[in-house]
C-alpha positions as CSV (number, residue, x, y, z in Angstrom):
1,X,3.2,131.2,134.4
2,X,5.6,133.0,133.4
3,X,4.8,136.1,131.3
4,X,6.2,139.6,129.9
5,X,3.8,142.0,128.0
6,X,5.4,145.2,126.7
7,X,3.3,148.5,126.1
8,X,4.2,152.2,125.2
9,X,5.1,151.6,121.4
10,X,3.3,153.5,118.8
11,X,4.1,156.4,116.2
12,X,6.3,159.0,116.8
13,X,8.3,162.0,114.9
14,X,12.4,161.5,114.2
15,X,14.2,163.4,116.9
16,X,11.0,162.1,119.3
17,X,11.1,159.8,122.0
18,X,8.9,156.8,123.3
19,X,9.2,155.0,126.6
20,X,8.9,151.0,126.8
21,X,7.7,149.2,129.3
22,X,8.4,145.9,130.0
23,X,5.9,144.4,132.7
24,X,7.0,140.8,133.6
25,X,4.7,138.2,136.0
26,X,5.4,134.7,137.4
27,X,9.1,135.8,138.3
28,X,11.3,138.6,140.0
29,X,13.8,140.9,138.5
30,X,16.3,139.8,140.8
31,X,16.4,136.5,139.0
32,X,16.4,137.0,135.7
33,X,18.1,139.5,133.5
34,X,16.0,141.5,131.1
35,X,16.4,142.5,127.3
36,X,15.0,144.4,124.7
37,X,15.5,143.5,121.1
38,X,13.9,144.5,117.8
39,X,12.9,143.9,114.3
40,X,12.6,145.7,111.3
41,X,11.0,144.7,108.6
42,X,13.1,142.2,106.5
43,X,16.0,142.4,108.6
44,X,17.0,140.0,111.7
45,X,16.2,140.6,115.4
46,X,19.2,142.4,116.9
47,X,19.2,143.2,120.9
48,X,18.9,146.4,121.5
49,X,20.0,146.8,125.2
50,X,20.2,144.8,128.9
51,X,20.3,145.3,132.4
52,X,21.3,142.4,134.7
53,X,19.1,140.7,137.0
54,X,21.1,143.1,140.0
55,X,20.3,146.2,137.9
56,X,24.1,147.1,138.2
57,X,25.0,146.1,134.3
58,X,23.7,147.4,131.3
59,X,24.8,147.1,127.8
60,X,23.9,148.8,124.8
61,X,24.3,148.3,120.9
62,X,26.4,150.7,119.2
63,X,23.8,152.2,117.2
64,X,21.7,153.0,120.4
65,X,24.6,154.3,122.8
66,X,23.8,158.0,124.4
67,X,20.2,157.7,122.9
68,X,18.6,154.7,124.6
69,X,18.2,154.2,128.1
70,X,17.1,150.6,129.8
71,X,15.9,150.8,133.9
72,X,14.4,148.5,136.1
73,X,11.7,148.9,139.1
74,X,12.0,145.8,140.9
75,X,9.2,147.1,143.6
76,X,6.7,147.2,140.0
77,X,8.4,144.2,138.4
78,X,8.4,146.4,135.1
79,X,11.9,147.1,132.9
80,X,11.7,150.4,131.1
81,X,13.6,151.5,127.4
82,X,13.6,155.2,127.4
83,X,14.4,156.2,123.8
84,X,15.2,159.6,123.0
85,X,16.4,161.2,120.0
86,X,14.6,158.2,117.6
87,X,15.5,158.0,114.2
88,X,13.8,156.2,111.0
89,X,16.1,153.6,111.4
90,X,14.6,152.5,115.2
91,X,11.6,151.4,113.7
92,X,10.7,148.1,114.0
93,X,8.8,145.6,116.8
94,X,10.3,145.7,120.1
95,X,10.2,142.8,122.5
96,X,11.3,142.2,125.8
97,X,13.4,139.0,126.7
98,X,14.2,137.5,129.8
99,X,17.6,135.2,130.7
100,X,17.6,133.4,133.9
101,X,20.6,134.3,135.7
102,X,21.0,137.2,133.2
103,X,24.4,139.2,134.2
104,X,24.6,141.3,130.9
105,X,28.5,141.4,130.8
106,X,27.7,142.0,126.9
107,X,25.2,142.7,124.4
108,X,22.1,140.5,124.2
109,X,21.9,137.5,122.7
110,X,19.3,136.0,121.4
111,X,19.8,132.5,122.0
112,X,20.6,132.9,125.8
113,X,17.3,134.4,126.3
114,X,14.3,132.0,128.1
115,X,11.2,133.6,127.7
116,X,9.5,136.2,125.6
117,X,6.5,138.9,125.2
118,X,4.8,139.3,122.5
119,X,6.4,142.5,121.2
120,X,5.3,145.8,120.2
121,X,5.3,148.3,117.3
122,X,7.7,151.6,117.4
123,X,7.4,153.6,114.4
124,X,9.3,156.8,113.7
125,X,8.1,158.9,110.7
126,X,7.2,162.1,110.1
């Protein structure tokens, strides 16, 4: 069974950072791409940033660029979203996303994804 459970959300000051991790089961990294989207309240999902199932591409949205940071440990099967710098703005639930086959040539999109986790709370507030 396929599965992807993210943890490391939770409440942190603007300017803070959070790290996400994305631990996936049932597959391998090397055959599926891997993405991270979010949600704030009232507003629509919007992906947030991807690496490829080689780990060579990553794309970011603009509004993340030079703040957020998306990894992969294939060895640990886990996808990581370093986010530094967070403003009010980044909060909202974060999920993971995986697309079979996933190159990341550009920024995520929801309907290519196949599977999902569950998500997880960021909030930033002081």
């Amino acid at each position: 069974q396929l599965q992807l459970v993210e943890s490391g959300g939770g409440l942190v000051e603007p300017e803070g950072s959070l790290r996400l991790s994305c631990a996936v089961s049932g597959f391998t990294l090397d055959s599926y791409g891997i993405a991270w989207f979010r949600q704030a309240p009232g507003k629509e999902r919007e992906g947030v940033a991807c690496i490829s199932r080689s780990g060579f591409n990553t794309n970011y949205a603009d509004s993340v660029k030079g703040r957020f940071t998306i990894s992969s440990d294939n060895a640990k099967n886990t996808v990581y979203l370093q986010m530094n710098s967070l403003k009010s703005e980044d909060t909202g639930v974060y999920y993971c996303a995986a697309e079979y086959q996933g190159n990341c040539f550009h920024n995520p999109n929801y309907y290519n994804m196949d599977y999902w986790g569950k998500g997880i709370l960021v909030t930033v507030s002081s």
